[in-house]
N, CA, C and O atoms as CSV, one atom per row, in Angstrom:
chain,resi,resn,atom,element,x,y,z
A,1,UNK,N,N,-31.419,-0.198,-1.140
A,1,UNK,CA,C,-32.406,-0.759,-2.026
A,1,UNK,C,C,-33.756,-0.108,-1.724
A,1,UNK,O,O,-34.308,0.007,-0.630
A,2,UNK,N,N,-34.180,0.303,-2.965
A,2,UNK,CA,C,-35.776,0.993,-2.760
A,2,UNK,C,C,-36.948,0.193,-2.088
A,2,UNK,O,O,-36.737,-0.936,-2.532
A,3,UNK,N,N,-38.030,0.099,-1.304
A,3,UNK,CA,C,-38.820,-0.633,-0.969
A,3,UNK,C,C,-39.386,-0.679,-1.860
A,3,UNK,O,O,-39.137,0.245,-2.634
A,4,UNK,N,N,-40.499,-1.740,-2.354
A,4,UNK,CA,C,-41.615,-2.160,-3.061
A,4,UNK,C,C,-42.597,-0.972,-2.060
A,4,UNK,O,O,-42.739,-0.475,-0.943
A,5,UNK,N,N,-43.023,-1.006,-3.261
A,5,UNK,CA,C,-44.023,0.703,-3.505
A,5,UNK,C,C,-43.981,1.739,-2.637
A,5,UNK,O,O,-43.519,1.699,-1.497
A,6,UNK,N,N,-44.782,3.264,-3.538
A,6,UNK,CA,C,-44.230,4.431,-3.015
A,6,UNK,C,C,-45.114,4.314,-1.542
A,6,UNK,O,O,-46.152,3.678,-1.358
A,7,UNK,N,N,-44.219,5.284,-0.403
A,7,UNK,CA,C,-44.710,5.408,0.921
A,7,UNK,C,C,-45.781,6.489,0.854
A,7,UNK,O,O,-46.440,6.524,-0.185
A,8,UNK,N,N,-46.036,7.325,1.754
A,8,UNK,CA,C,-47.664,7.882,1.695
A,8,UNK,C,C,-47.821,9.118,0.681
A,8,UNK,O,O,-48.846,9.368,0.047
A,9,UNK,N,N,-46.402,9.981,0.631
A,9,UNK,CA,C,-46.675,11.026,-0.158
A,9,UNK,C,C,-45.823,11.041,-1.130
A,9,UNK,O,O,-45.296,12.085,-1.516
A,10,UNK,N,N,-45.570,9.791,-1.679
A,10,UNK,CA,C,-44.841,9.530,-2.582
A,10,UNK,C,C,-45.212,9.003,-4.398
A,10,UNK,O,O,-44.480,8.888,-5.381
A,11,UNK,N,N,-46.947,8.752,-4.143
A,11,UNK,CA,C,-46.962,8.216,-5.637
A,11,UNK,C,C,-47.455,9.360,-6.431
A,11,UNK,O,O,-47.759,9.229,-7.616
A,12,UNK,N,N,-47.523,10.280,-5.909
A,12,UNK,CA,C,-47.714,11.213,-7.628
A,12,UNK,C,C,-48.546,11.088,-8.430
A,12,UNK,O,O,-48.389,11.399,-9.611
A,13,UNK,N,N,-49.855,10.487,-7.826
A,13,UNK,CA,C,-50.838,9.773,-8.603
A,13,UNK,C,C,-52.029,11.184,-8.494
A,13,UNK,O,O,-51.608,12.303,-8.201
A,14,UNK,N,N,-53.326,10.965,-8.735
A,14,UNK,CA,C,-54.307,11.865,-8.555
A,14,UNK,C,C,-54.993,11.558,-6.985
A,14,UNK,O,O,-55.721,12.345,-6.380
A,15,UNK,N,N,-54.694,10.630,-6.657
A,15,UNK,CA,C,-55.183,10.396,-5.648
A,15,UNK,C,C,-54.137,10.147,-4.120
A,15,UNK,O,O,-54.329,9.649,-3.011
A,16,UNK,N,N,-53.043,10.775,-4.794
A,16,UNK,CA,C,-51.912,11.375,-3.824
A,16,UNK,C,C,-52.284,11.754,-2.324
A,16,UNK,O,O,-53.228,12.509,-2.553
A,17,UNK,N,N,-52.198,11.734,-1.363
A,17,UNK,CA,C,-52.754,12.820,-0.240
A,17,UNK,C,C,-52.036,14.300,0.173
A,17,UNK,O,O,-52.327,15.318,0.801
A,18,UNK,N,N,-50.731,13.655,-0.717
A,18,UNK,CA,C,-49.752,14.885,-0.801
A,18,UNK,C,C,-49.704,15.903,-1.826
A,18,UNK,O,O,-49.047,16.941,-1.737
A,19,UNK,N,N,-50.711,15.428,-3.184
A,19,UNK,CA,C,-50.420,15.957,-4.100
A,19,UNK,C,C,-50.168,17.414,-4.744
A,19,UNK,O,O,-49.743,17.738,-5.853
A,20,UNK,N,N,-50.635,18.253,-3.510
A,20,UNK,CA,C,-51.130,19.409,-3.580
A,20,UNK,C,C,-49.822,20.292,-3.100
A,20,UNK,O,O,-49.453,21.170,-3.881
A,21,UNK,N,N,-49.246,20.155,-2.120
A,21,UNK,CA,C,-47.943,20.093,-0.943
A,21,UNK,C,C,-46.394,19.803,-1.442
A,21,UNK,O,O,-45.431,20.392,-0.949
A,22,UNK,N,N,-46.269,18.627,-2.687
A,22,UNK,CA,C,-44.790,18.466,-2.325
A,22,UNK,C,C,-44.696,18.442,-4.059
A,22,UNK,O,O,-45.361,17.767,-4.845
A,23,UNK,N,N,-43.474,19.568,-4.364
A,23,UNK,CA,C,-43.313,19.430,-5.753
A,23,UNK,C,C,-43.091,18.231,-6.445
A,23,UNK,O,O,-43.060,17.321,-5.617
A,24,UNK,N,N,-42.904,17.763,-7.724
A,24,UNK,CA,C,-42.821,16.777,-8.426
A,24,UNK,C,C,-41.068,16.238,-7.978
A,24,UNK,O,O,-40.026,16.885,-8.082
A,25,UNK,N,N,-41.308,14.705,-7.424
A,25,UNK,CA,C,-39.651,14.433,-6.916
A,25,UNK,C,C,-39.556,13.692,-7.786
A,25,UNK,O,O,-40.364,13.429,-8.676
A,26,UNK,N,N,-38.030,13.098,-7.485
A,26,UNK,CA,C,-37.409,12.424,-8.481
A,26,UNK,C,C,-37.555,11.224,-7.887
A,26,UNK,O,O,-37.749,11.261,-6.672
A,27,UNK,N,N,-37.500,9.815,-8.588
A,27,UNK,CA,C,-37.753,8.427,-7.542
A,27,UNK,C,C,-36.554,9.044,-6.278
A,27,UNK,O,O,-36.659,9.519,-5.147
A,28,UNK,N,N,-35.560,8.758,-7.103
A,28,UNK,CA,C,-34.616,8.443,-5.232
A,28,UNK,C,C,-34.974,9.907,-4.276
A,28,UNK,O,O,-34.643,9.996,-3.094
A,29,UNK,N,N,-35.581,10.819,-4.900
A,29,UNK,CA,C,-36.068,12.083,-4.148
A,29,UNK,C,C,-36.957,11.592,-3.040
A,29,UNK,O,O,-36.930,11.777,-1.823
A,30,UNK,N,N,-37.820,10.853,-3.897
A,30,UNK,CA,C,-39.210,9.893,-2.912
A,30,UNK,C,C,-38.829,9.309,-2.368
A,30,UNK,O,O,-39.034,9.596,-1.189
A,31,UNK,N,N,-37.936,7.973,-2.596
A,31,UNK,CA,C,-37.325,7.483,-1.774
A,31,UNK,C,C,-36.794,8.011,-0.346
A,31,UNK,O,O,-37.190,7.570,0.732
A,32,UNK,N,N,-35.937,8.918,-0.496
A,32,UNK,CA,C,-35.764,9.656,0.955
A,32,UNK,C,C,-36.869,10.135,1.598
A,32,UNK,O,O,-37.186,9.921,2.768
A,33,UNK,N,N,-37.517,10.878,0.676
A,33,UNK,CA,C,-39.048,11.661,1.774
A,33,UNK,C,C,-40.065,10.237,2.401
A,33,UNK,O,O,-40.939,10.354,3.259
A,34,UNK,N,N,-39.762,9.248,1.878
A,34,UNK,CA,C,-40.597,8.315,2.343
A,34,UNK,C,C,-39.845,6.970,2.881
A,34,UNK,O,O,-40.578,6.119,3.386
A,35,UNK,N,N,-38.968,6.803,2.840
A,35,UNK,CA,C,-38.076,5.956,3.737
A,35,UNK,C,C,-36.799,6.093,4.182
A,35,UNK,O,O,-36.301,5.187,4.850
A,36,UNK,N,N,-36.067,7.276,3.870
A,36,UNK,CA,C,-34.920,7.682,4.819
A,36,UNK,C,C,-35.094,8.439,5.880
A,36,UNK,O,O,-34.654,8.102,6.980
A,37,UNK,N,N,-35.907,9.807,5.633
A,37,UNK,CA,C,-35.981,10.811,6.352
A,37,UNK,C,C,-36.683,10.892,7.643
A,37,UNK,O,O,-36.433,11.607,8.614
A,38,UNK,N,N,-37.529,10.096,7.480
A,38,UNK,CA,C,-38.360,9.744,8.284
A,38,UNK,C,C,-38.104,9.023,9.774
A,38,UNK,O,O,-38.693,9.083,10.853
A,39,UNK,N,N,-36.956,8.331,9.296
A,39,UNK,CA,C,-36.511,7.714,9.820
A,39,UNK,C,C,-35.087,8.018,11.315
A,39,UNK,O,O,-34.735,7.544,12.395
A,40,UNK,N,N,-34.605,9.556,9.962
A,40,UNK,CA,C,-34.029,10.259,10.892
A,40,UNK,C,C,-34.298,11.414,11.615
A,40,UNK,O,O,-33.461,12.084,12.220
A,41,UNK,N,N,-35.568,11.640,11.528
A,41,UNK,CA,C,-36.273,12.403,12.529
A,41,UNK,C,C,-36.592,11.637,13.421
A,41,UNK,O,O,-36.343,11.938,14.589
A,42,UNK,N,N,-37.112,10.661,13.151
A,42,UNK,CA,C,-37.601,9.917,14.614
A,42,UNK,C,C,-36.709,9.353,15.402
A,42,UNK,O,O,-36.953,8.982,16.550
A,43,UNK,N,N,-35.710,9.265,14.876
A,43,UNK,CA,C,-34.162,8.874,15.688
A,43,UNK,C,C,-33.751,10.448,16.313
A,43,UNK,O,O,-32.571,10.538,16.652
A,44,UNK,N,N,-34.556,11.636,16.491
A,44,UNK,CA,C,-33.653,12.605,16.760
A,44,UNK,C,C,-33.117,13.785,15.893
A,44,UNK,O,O,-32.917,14.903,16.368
A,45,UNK,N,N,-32.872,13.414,14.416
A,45,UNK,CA,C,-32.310,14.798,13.945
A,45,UNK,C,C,-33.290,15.534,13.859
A,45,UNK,O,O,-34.441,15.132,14.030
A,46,UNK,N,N,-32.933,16.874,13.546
A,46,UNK,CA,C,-33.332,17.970,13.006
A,46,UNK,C,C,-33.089,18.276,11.701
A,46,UNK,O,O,-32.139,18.936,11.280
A,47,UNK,N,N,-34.313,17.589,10.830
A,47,UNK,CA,C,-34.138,17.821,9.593
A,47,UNK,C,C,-35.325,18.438,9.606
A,47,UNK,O,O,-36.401,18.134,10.121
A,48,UNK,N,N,-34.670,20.137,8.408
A,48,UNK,CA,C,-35.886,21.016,7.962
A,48,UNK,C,C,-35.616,20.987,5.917
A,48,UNK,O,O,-34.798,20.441,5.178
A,49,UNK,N,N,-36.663,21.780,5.732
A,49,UNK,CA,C,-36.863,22.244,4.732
A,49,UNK,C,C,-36.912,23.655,4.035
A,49,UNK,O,O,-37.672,24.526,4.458
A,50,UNK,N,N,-36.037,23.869,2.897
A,50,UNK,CA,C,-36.726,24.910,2.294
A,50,UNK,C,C,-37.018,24.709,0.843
A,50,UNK,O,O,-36.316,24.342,-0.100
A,51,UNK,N,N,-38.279,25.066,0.954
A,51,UNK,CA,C,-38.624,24.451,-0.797
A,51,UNK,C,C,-39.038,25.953,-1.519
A,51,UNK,O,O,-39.857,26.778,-1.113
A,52,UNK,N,N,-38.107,26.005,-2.830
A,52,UNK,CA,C,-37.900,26.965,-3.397
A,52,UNK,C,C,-38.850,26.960,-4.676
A,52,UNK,O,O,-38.840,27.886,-5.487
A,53,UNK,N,N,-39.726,25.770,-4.797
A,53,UNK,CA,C,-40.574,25.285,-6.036
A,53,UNK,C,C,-41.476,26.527,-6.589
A,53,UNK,O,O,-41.643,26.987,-7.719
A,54,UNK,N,N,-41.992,26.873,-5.278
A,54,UNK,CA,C,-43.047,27.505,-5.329
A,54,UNK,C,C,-43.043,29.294,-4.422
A,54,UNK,O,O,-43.958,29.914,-3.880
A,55,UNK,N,N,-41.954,29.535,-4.569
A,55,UNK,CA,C,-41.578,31.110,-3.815
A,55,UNK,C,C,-40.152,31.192,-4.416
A,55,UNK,O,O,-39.503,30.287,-4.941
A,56,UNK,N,N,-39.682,33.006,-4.139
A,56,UNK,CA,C,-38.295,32.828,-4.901
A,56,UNK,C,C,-37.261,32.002,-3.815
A,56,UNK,O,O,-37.528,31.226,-2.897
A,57,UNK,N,N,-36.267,32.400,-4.215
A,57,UNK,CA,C,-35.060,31.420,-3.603
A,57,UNK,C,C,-34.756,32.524,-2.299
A,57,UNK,O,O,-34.361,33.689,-2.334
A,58,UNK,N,N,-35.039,31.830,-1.396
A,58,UNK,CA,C,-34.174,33.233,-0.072
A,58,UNK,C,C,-33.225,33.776,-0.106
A,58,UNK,O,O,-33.000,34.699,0.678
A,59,UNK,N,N,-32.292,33.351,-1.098
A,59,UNK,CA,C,-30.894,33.728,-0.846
A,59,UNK,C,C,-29.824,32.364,-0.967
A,59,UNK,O,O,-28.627,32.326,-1.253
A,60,UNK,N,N,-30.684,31.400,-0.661
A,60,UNK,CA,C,-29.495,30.150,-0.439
A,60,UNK,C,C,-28.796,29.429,-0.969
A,60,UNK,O,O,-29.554,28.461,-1.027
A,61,UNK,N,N,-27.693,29.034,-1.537
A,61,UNK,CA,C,-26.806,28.870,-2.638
A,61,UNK,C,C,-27.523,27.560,-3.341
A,61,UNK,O,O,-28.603,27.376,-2.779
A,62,UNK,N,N,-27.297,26.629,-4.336
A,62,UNK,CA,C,-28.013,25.616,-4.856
A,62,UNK,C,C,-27.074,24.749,-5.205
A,62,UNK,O,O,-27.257,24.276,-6.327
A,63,UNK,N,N,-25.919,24.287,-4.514
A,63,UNK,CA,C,-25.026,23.959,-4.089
A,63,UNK,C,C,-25.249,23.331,-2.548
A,63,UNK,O,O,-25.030,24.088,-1.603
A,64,UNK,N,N,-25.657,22.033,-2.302
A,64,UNK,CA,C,-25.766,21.679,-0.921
A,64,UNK,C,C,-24.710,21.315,-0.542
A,64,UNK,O,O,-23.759,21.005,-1.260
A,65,UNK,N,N,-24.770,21.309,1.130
A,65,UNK,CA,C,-23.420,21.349,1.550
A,65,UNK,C,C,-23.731,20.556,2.997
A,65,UNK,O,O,-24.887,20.188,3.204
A,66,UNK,N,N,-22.628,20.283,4.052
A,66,UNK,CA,C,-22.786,19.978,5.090
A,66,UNK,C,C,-21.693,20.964,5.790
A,66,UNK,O,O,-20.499,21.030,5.499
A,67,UNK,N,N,-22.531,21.875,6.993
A,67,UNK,CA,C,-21.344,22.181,8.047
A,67,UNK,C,C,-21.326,21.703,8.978
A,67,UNK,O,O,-22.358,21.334,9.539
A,68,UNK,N,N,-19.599,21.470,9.685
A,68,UNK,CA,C,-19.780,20.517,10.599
A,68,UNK,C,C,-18.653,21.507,11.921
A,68,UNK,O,O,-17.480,21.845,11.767
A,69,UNK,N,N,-19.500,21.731,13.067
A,69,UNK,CA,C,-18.551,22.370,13.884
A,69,UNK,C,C,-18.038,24.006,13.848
A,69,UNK,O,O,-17.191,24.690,14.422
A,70,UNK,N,N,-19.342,24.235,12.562
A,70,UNK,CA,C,-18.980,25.867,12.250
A,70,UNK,C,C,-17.641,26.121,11.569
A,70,UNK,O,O,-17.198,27.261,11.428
A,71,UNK,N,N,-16.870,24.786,11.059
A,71,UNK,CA,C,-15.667,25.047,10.576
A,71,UNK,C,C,-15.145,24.217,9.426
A,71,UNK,O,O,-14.125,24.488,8.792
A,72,UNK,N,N,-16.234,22.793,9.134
A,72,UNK,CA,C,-15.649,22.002,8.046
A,72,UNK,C,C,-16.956,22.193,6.961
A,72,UNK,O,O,-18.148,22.289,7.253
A,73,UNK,N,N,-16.497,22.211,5.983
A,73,UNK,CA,C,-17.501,21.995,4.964
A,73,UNK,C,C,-17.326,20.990,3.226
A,73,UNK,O,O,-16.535,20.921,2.285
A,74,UNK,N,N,-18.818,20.296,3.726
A,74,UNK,CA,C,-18.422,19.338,2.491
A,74,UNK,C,C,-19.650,19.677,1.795
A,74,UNK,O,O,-20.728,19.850,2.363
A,75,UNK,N,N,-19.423,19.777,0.385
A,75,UNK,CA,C,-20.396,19.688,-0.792
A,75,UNK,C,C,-20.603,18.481,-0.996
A,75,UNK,O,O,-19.755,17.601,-0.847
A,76,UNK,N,N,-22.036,18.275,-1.448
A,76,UNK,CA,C,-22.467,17.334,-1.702
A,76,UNK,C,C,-22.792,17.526,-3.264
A,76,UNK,O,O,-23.333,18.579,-3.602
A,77,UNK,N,N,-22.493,16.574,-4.213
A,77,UNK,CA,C,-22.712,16.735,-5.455
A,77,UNK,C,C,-23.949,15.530,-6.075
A,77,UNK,O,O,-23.940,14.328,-5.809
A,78,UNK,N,N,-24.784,16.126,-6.798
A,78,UNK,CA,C,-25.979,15.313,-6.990
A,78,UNK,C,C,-26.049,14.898,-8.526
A,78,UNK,O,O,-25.099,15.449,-9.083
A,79,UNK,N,N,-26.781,14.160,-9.425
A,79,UNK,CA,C,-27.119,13.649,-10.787
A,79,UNK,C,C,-28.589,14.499,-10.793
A,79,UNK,O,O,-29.442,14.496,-9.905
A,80,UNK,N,N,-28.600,14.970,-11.631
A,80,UNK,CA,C,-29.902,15.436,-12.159
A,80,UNK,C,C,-31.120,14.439,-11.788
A,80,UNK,O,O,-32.212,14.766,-12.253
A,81,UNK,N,N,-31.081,13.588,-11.225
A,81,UNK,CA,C,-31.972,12.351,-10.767
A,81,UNK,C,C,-32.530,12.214,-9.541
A,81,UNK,O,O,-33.551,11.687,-9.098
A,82,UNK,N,N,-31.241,13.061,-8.924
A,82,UNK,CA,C,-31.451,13.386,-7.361
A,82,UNK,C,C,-29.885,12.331,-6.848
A,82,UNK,O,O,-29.293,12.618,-5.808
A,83,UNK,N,N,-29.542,11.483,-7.497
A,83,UNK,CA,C,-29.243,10.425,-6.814
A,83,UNK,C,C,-27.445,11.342,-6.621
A,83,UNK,O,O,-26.851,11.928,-7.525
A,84,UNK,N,N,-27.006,11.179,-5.251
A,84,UNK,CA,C,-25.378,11.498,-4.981
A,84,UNK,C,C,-24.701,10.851,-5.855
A,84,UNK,O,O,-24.882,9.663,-6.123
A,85,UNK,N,N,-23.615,11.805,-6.521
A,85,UNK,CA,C,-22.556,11.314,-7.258
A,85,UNK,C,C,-21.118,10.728,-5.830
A,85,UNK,O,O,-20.715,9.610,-5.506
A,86,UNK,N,N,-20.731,12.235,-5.314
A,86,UNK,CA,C,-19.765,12.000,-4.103
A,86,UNK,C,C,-19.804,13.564,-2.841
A,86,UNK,O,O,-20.589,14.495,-3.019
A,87,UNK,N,N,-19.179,13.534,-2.104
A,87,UNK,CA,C,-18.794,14.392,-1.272
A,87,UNK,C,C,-17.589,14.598,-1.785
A,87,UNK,O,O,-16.814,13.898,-2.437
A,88,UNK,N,N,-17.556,16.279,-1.149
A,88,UNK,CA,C,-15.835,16.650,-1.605
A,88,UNK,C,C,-15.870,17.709,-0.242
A,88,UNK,O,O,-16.700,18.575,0.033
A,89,UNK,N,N,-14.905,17.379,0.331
A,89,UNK,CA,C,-14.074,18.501,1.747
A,89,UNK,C,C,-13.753,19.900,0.904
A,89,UNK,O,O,-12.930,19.963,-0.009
A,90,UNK,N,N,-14.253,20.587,1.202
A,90,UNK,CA,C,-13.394,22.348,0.755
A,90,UNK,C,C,-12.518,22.294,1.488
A,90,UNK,O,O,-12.657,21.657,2.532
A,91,UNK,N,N,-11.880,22.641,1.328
A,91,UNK,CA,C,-10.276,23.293,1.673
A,91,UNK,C,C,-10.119,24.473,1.739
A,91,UNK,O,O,-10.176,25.172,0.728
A,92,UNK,N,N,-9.893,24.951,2.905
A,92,UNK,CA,C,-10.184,26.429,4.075
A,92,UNK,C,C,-11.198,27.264,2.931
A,92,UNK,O,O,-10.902,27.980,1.974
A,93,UNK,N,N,-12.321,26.892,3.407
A,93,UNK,CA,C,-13.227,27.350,2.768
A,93,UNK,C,C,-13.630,28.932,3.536
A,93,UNK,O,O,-13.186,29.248,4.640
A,94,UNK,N,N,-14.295,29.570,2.934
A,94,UNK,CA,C,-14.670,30.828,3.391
A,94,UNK,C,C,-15.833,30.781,4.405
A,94,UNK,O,O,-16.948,30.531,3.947
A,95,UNK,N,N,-15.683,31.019,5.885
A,95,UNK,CA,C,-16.638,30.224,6.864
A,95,UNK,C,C,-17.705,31.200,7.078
A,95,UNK,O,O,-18.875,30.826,7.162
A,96,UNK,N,N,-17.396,32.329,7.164
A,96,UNK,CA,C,-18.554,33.198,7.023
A,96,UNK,C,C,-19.352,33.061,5.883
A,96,UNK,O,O,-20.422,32.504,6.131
A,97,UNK,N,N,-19.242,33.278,5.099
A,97,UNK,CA,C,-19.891,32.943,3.709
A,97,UNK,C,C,-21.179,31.650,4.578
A,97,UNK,O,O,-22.282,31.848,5.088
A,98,UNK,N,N,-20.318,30.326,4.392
A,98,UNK,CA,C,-21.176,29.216,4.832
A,98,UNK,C,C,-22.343,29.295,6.069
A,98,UNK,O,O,-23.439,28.736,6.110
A,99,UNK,N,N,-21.805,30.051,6.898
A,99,UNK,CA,C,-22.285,30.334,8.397
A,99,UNK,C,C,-23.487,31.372,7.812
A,99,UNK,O,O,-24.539,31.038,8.358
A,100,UNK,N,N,-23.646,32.209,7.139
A,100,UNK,CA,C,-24.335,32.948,6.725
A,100,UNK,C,C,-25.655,32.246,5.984
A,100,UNK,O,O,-26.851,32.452,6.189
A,101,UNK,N,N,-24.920,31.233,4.934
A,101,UNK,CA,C,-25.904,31.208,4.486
A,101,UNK,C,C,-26.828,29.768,5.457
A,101,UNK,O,O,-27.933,29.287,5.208
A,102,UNK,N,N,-26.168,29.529,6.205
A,102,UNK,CA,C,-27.188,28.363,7.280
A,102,UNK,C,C,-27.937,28.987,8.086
A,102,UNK,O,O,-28.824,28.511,8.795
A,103,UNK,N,N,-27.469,30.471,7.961
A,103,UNK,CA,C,-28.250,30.974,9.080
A,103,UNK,C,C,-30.088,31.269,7.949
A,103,UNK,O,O,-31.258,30.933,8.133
A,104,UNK,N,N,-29.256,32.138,6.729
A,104,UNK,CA,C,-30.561,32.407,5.766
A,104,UNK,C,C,-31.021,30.578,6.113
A,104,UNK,O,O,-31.742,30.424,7.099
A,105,UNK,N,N,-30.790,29.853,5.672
A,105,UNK,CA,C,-31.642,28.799,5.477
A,105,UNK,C,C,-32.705,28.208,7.095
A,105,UNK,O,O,-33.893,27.922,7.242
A,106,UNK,N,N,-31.630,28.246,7.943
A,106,UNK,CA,C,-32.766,28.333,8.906
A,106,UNK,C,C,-33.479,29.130,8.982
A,106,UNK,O,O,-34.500,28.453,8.866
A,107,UNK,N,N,-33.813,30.101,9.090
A,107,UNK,CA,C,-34.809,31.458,8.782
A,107,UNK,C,C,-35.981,31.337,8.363
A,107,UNK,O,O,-37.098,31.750,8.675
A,108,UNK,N,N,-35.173,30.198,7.000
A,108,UNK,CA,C,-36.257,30.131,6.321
A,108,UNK,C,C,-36.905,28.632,5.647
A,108,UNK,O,O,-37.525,28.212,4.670
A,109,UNK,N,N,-36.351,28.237,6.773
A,109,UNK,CA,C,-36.737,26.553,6.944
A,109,UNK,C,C,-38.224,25.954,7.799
A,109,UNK,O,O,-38.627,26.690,8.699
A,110,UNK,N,N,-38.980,24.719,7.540
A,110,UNK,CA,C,-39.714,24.483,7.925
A,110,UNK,C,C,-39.084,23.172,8.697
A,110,UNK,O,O,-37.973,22.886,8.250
A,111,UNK,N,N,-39.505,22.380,9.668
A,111,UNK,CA,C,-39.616,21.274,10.248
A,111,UNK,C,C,-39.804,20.013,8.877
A,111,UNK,O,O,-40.491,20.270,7.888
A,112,UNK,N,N,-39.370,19.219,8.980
A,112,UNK,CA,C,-39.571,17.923,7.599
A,112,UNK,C,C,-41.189,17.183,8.191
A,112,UNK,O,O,-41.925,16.569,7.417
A,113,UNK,N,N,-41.530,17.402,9.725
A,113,UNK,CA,C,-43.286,17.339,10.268
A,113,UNK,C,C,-43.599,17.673,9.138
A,113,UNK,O,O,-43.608,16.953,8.140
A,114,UNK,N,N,-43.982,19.211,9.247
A,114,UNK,CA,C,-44.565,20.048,8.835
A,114,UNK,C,C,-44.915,20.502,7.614
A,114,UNK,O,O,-46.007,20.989,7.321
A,115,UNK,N,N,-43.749,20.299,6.716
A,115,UNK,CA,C,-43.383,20.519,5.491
A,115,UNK,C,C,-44.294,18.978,5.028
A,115,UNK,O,O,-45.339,19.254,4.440
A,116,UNK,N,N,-44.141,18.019,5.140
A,116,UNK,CA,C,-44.695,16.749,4.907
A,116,UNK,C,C,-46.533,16.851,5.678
A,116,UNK,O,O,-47.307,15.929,5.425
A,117,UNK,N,N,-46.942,17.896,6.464
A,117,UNK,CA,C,-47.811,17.552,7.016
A,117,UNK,C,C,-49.275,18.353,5.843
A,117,UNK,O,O,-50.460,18.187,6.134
């Protein structure tokens, strides 16, 4: 369930503090940048960014995915809204391919700090 109102760089207003910094999201887009993510950085993960809004694309497929162990991979499938439809397991997927392109994306990833800062 969404919280009652947007968190700091989330309203999209003119008087945004972010306004300048984070392309135009989708609600449940905001939603995560302002009450999921946040949440799992400070618990520990390593969540980065690459935002393609405003530079070309590095290389990185537009197709998100999760690798797990350098050997499983699940797509994640989204609604034009932002919001997840489901996950789907590939089935002996091509691991170089994947490994490759996590590597382009770290490369060319920022910290979710930083990117938000």
């Amino acid at each position: 369930m969404a919280p009652d109102g947007p968190g700091p760089c989330g309203s999209r207003t003119d008087d945004d503090p972010c306004q300048d910094r984070l392309p135009t999201l989708t609600p449940y887009s905001r939603y995560l940048f302002d009450w999921c993510i946040p949440g799992n950085v400070a618990a520990g993960e390593d969540y980065r960014m690459v935002d393609v809004t405003s530079r070309p694309n590095p290389g990185v497929p537009e197709q998100d995915f999760w690798l797990f162990d350098e050997a499983v991979v699940v797509h994640l499938n989204y609604r034009p809204d932002g919001t997840q439809i489901n996950r789907a397991l590939i089935q002996e997927p091509d691991i170089g391919k994947y490994l490759a392109w996590r590597d382009l994306a770290m490369e060319s990833a920022v910290p979710f700090s930083a990117y938000r800062a």
